[in-house]
C-alpha positions as CSV (number, residue, x, y, z in Angstrom):
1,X,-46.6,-7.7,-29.6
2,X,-46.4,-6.6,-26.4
3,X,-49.2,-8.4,-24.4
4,X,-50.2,-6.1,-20.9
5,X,-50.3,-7.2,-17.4
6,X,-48.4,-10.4,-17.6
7,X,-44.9,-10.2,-18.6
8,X,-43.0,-11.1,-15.7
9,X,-40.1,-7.9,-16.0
10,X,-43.6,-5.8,-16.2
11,X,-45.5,-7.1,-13.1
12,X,-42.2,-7.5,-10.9
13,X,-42.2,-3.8,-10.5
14,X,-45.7,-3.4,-9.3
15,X,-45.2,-6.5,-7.2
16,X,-42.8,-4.3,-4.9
17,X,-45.4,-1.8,-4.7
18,X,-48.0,-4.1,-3.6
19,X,-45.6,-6.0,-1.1
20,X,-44.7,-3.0,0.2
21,X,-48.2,-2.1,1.0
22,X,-48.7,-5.2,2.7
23,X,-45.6,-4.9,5.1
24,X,-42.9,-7.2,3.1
25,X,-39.4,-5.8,3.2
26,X,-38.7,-5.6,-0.9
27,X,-35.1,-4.1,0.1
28,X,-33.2,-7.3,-1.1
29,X,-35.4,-7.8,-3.8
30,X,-34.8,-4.3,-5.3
31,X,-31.7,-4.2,-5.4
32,X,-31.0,-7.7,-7.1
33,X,-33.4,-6.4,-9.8
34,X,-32.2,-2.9,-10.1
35,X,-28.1,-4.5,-10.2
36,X,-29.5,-7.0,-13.3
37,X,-30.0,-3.8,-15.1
38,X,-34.0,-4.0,-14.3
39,X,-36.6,-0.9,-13.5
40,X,-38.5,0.0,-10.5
41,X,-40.9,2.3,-12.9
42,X,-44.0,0.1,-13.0
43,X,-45.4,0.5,-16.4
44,X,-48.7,2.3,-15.9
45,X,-50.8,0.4,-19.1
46,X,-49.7,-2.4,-18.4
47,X,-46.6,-3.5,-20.5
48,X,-43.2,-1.3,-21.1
49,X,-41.9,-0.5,-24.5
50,X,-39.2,-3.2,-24.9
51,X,-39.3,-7.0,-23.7
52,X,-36.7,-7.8,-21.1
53,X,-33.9,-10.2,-22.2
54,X,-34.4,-14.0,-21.5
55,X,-32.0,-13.8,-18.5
56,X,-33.8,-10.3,-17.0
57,X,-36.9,-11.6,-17.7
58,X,-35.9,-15.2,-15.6
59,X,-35.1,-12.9,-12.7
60,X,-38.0,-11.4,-12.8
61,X,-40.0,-15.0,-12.7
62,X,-37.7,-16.0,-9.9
63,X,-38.1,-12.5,-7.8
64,X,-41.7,-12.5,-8.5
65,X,-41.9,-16.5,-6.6
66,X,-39.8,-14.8,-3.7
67,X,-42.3,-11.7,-3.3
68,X,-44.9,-14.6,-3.2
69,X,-43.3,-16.5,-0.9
70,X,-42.6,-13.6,1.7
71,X,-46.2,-12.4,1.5
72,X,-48.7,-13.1,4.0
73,X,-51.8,-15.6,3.9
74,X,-55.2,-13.7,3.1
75,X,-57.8,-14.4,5.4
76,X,-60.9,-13.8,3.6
77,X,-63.6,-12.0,5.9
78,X,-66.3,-13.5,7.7
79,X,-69.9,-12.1,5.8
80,X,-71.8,-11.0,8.8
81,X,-75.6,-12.3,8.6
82,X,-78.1,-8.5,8.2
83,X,-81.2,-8.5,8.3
84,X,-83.5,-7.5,5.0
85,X,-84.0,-3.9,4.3
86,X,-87.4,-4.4,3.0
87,X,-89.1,-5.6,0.3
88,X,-88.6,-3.9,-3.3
89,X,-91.0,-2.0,-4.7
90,X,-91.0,-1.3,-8.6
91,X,-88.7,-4.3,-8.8
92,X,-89.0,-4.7,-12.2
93,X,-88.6,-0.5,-12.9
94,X,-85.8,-1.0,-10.3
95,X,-83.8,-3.6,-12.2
96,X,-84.3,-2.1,-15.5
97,X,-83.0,1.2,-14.5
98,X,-79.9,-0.5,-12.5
99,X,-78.8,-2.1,-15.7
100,X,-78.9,0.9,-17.8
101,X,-77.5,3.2,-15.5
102,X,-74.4,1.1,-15.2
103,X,-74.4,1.0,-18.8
104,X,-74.9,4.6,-18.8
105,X,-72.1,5.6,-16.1
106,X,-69.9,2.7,-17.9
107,X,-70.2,4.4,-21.8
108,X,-69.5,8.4,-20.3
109,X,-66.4,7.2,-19.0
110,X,-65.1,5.0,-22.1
111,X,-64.0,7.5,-24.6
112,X,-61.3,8.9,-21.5
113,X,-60.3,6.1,-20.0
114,X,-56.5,6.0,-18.9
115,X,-56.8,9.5,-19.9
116,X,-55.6,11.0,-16.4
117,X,-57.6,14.1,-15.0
118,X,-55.5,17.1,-16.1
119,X,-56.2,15.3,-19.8
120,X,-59.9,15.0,-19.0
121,X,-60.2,18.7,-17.2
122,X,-58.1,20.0,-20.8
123,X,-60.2,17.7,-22.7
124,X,-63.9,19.4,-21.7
125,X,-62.9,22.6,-20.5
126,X,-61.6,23.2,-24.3
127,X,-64.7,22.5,-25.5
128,X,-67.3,23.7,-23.3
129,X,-67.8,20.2,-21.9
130,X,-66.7,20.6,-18.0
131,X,-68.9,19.8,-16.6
132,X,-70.1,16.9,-17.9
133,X,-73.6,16.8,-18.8
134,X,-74.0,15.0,-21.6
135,X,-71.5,11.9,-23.0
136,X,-68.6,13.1,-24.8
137,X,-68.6,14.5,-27.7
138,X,-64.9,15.4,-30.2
139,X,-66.7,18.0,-31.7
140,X,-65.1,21.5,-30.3
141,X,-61.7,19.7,-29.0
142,X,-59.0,21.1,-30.7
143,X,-57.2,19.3,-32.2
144,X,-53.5,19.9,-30.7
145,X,-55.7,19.0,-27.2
146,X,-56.3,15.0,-28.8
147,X,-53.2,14.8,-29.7
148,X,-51.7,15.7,-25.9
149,X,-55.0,14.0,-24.9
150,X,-55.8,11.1,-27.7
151,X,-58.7,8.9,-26.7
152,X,-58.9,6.0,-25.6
153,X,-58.4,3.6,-28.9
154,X,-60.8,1.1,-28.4
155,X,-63.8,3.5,-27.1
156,X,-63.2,6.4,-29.8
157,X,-64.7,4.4,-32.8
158,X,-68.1,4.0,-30.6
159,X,-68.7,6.0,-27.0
160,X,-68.0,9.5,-28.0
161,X,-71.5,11.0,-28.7
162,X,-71.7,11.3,-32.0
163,X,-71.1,7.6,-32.7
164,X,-73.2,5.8,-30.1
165,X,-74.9,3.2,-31.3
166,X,-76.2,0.8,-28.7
167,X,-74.1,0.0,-25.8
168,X,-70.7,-1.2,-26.3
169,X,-68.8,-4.2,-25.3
170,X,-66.4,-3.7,-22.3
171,X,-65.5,-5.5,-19.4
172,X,-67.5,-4.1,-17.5
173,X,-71.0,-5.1,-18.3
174,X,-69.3,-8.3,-19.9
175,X,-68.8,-9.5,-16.2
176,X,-72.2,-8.0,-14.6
177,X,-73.9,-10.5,-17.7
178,X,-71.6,-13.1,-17.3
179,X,-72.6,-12.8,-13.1
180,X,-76.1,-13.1,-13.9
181,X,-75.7,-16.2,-16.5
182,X,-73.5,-17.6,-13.5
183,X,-76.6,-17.3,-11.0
184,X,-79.1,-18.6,-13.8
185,X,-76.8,-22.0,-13.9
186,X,-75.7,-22.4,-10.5
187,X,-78.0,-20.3,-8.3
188,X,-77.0,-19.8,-4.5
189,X,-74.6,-23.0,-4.8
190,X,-72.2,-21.1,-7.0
191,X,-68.6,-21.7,-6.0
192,X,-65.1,-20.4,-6.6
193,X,-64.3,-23.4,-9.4
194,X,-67.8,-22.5,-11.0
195,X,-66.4,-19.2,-11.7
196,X,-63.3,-20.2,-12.9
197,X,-64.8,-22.5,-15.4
198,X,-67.0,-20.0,-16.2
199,X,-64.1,-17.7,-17.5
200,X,-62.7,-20.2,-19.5
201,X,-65.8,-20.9,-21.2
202,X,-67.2,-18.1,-21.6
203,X,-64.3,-14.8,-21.5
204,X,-61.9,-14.4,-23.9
205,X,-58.2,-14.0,-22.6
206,X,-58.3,-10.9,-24.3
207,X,-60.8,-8.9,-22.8
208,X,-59.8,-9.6,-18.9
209,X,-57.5,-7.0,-17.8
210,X,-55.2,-6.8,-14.4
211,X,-55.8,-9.2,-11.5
212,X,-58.4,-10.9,-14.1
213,X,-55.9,-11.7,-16.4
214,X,-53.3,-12.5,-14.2
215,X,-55.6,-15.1,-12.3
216,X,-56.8,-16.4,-16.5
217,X,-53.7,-17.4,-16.9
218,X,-52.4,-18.8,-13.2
219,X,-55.9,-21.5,-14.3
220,X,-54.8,-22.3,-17.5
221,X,-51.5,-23.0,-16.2
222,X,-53.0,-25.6,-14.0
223,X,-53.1,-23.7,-10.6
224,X,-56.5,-24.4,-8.5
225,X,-58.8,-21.7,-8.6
226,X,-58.2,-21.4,-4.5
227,X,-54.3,-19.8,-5.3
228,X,-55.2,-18.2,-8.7
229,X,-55.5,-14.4,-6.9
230,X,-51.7,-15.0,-5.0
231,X,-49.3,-16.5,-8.0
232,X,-47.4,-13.5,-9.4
233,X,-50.7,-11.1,-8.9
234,X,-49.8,-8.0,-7.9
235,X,-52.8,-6.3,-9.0
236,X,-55.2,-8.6,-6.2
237,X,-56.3,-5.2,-4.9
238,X,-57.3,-3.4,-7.7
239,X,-60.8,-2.6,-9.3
240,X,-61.2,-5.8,-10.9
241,X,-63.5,-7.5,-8.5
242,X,-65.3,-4.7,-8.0
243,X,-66.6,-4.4,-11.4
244,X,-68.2,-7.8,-10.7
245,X,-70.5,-7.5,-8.3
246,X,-73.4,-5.3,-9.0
247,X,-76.1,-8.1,-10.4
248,X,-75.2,-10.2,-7.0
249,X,-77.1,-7.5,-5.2
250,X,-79.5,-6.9,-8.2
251,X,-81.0,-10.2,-7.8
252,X,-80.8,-10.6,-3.6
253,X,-82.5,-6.9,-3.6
254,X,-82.8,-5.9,0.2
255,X,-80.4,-8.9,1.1
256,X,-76.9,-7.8,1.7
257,X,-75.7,-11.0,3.0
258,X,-76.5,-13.2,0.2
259,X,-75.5,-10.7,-2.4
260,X,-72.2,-10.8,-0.2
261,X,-71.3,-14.1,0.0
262,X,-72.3,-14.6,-3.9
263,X,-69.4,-11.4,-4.6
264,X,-66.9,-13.5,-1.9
265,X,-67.0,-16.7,-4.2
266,X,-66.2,-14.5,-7.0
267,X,-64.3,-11.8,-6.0
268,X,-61.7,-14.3,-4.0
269,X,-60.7,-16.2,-7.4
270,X,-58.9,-13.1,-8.6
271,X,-58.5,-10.4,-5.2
272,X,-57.4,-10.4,-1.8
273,X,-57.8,-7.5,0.8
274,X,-59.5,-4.1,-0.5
275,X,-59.9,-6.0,-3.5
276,X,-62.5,-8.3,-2.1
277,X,-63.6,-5.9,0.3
278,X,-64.4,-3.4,-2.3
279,X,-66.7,-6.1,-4.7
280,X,-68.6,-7.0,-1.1
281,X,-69.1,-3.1,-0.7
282,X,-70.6,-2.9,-4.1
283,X,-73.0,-5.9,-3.9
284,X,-74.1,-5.1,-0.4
285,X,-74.7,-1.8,-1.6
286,X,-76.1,-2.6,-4.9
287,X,-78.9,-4.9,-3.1
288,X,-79.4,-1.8,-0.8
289,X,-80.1,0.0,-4.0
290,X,-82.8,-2.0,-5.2
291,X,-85.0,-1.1,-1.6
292,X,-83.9,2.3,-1.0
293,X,-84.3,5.5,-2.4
294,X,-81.4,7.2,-1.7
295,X,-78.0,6.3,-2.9
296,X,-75.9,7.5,-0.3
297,X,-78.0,5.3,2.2
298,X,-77.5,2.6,0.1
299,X,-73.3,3.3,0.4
300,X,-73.4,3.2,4.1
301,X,-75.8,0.2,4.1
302,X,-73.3,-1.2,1.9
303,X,-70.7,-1.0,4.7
304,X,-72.3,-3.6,6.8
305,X,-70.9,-6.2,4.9
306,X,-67.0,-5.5,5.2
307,X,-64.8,-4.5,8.0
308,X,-65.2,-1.0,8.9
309,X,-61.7,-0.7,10.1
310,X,-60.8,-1.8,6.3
311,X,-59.4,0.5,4.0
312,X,-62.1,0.0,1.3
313,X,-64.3,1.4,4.5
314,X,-62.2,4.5,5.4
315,X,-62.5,5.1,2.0
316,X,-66.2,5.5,1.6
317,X,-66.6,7.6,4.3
318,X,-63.9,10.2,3.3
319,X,-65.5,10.0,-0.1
320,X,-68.9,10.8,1.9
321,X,-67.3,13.6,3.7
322,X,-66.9,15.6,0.9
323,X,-70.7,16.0,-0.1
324,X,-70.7,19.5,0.6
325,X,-67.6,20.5,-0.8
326,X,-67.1,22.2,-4.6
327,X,-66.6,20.2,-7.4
328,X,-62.9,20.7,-7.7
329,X,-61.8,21.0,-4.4
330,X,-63.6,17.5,-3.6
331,X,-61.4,16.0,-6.6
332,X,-58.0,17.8,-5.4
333,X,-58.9,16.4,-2.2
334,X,-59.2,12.6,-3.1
335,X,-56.3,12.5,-5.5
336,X,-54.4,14.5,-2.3
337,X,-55.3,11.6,-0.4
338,X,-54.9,8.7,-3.0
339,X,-53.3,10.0,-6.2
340,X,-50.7,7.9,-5.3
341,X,-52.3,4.8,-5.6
342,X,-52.7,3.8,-9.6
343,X,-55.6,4.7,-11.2
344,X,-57.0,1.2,-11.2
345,X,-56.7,0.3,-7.6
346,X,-59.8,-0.4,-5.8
347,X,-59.1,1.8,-3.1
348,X,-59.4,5.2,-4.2
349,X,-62.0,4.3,-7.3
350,X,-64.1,3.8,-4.1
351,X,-63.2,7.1,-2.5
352,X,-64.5,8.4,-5.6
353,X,-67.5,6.5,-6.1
354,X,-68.8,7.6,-2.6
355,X,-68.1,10.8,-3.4
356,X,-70.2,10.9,-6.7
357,X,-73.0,9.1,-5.1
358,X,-73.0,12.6,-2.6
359,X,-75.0,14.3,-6.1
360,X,-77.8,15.8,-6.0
361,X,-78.8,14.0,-9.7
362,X,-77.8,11.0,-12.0
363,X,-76.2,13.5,-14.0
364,X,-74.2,15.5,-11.5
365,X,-73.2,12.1,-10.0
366,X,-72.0,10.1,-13.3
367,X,-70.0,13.3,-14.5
368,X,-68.1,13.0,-11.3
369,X,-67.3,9.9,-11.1
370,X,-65.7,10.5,-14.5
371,X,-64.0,14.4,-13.7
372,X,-62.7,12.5,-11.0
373,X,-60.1,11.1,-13.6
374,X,-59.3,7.7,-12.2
375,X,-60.6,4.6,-13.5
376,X,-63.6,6.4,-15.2
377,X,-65.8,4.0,-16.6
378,X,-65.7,1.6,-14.0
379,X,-66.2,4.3,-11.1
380,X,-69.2,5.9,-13.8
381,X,-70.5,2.3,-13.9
382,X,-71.1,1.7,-10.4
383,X,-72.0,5.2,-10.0
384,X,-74.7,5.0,-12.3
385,X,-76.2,1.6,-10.8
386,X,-76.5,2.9,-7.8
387,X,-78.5,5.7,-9.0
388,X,-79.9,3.9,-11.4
389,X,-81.9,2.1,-8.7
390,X,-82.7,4.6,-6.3
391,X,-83.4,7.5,-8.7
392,X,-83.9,6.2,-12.2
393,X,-82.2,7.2,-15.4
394,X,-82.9,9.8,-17.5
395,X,-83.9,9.3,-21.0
396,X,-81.3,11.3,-22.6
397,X,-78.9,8.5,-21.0
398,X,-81.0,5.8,-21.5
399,X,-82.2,6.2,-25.2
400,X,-78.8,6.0,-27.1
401,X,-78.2,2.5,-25.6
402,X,-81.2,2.0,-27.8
403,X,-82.1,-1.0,-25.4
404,X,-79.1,-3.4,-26.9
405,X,-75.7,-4.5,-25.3
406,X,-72.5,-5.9,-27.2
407,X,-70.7,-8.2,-25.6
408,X,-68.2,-10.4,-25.9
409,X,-69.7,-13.4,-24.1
410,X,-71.0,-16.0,-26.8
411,X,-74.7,-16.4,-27.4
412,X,-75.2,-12.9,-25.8
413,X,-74.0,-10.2,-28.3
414,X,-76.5,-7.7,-28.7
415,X,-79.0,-9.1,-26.3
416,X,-82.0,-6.4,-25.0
417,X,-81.4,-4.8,-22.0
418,X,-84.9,-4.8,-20.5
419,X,-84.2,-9.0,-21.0
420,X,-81.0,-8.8,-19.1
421,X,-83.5,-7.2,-16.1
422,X,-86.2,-9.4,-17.0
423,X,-84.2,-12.7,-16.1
424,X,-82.4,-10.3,-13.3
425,X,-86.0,-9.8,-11.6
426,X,-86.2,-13.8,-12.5
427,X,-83.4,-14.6,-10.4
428,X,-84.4,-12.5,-7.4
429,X,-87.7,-14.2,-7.6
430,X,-86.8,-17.9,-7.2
431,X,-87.5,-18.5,-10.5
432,X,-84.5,-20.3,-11.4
């Protein structure tokens, strides 16, 4: 078994990318890998074919400590203190619809993930699916298309159309529950350690991927919860923290700064940089969401709490810029920009993101932010809350979740959606 994102040969080589990125010279580094008879190739899932040999994969352990050593302290940011955008109105509508469009944007993105977007352009434009307006169906693909193109392994067997049945487990909502059981125990007082403890209580290792896992098993290999994003994580500015966030703003609806400092806690045990930036974009945003009515309002409002110099910043406003542009020359645009970046790294997932949130509908806006061919169901998830709240979601998207969630969190599988808002609109209340 080859077990993804923590095999020390397999991280080394996208440590040098993310060192790089932060300014560390690598040049020494490099080349005592790539003399041991190691690879610069970062595998792109994860984990390469073949395990490394005890003494390659030593070097790797060894290199990855000196990469560690070399790179910079993180300063996390200061959350600025906003006033309230208003009170919510609906609240209860609001919640509801925030939930299920994450759901929504999350299970239209599943059956492609990985898949990158020439597959995902082949995929629908084969079968008169591009664009997307409805989930994904097999029906019409040929077949030598899903075998260039196969779907994703896990998602086939329940998010193409045809067998939908309720909403999936994934990481995605797994973590927007598990934020919202986190605020139920803990409230405002919730810290970094909380968090940790909650993972190992309530994730399995399993179904954490990246950064996430990376940080999973930096705690169960004893280190404090305060240096579990910097041990041998090369992945500290990816999407992970960003898929986190959303219910911190759900239940502190107008309130960017306390839907902010609830994403820092989080965010920091696993991310550094865009990383974090990114998951305080999201939950300043997503409490923007909850007040506003329009959902690229709620992107800039979601600014506010990050530094507008950042690159998570820079990136939200190109993906704004491109509101008027076509559909595909708004895609070969971002990936001319950041298709360099890999598909999971917060950065250009947010380009994208504020670039589907430019849509005139929940429909239009969801199908992009899966077209876009990045991290799709991620991007479609935050897409959809967003639009969710500001715009609702149409039933056609709503009624195949058929108001039920799997997760993999214990106690919670199959739980009711409209409960999930219920104790959401709890939360934001005072109630707990």
């Amino acid at each position: 078994m080859r077990m993804t994102w923590v095999q020390p040969e397999d991280l080394l080589p996208h440590q040098l990318v993310q060192a790089r990125s932060e300014g560390v010279d690598v040049t020494d580094v490099q080349a005592r890998w790539l003399a041991a008879g190691g690879t610069t190739d970062a595998p792109v899932s994860g984990a390469s074919d073949e395990p490394a040999t005890p003494a390659l994969r030593a070097l790797a352990r060894e290199l990855l400590d000196v990469l560690d050593a070399r790179t910079g302290e993180w300063r996390e940011p200061a959350i600025p203190e906003l006033p309230s955008l208003g009170a919510p109105v609906d609240l209860e509508a609001r919640t509801l619809n925030a939930w299920l469009g994450r759901m929504a944007g999350n299970l239209l993105g599943k059956p492609v993930e990985k898949i990158p977007r020439e597959g995902i352009r082949e995929i629908l434009a084969s079968s008169g699916q591009w664009p997307l307006t409805r989930y994904i169906t097999a029906v019409g693909v040929p077949d030598e298309v899903q075998q260039r193109w196969p779907w994703n392994r896990r998602s086939k067997v329940n998010s193409l159309r045809e067998v939908i049945d309720g909403m999936p487990e994934d990481d995605d909502i797994n973590f927007a529950i598990l934020a919202l059981l986190m605020m139920e125990r803990f409230g405002p007082a919730l810290t970094t350690d909380d968090v940790a403890q909650s993972w190992l209580g309530d994730l399995p290792a399993g179904r954490v991927f990246t950064a996430e896992r990376v940080a999973y098993r930096n705690l169960l290999e004893g280190v404090e919860p305060a240096r579990a994003a910097v041990v041998g994580n090369p992945f500290r500015e990816w999407i992970g923290a960003q898929i986190r966030t959303d219910a911190y703003g759900w239940a502190h609806p107008g309130d960017r700064t306390a839907a902010a400092r609830l994403a820092l806690v989080d965010a920091r045990l696993s991310h550094t940089g865009a990383g974090v930036d990114g998951a305080l974009w999201v939950a300043g945003m997503s409490a923007a969401a909850l007040v506003l009515d329009d959902p690229v309002k709620a992107a800039v409002a979601g600014l506010d709490v990050i530094n507008g110099q950042g690159a998570i910043a820079r990136a939200v406003r190109f993906g704004l810029s491109l509101a008027d542009a076509e559909l595909d020359d708004a895609l070969d645009a971002l990936h001319a920009e950041y298709g360099d970046l890999h598909w999971v790294h917060a950065v250009n997932n947010t380009a994208l993101t504020a670039y589907a949130l430019t849509a005139p509908d929940f429909t239009t806006a969801i199908g992009r932010a899966v077209m876009g061919g990045w991290d799709t169901d991620s991007a479609g998830a935050t897409v959809g809350a967003v639009f969710g709240a500001t715009r609702g979601v149409p039933a056609e998207w709503s009624a195949p979740l058929d108001n039920r969630v799997a997760t993999s969190l214990p106690g919670m599988n199959q739980i009711a959606i409209d409960e999930l808002a219920r104790r959401t609109v709890e939360v934001a209340r005072g109630g707990v």
